[in-house]
N, C-alpha and C positions, 0 to 999 in steps of 0.2 A: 504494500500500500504506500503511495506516494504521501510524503510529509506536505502539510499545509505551508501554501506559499504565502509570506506575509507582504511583500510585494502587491499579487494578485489581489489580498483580501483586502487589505488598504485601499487601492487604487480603485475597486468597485466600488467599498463603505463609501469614498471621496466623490464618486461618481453619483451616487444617491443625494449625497448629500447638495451636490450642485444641482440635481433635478429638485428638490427643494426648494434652494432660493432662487432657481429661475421661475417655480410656478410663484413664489412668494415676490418675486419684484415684476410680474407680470401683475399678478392680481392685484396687490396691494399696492406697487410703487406707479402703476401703470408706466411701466419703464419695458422699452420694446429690442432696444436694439446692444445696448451694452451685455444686456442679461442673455440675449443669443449670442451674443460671439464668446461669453463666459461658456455658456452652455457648450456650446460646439468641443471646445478646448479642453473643460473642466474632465468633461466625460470621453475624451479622446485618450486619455491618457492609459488607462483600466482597456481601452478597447484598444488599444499598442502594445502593451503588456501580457496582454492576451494573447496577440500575436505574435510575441516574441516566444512565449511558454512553445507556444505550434511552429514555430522557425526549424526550416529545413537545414540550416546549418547553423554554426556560428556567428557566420558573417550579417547571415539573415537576422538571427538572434539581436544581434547589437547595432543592428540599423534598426529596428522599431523599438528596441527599447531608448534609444540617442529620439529619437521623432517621441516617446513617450515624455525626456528628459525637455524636448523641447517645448510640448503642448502644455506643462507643469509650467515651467517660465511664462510661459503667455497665460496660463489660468493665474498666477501670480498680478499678476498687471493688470487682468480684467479687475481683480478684488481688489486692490489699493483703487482703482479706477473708482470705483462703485464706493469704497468708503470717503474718498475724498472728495468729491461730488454728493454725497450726503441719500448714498441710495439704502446704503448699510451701516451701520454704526461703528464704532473701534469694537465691541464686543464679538461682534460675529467676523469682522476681518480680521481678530487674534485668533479666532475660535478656526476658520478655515486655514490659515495658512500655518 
């Protein structure tokens, strides 16, 4: 039996967690466009990770997990975006990043 990856688990838990506050600054911020490109990014990361777990080789392997490393960076900059712009608080931009 394969040991639990905590990579994997993280980066899904991460992934929920950004379908969350995009339905939360959809509904509630009526904020439409910062909250998709968070999305897109936030939950790319878990779906690269994935793909690296399934990588036909090495090389395979550490080109999407480097594209996982990249989409985290830009999920980083969406959330400073959104807390400094007043869409999210400092509590929840400590709490995500």
């Amino acid at each position: 039996m394969k040991k639990d990856n905590i990579i994997q688990k993280k980066s899904y838990d991460f992934a929920v967690r950004i379908v969350k506050l995009y339905k939360y600054l959809v509904d509630n911020e009526k904020e439409f466009v910062l909250s998709k490109q968070l999305l897109r990014c936030g939950t790319s990361i878990g779906a690269n990770v994935e793909e690296a777990i399934g990588g036909q080789s090495k090389k395979n392997f550490y080109a999407k997990l480097t594209i996982a490393y990249k989409e985290a960076r830009e999920t980083h900059y969406w959330i400073r975006l959104l807390a400094d712009t007043d869409f999210i608080n400092s509590e929840m931009k400590k709490s995500l990043i």
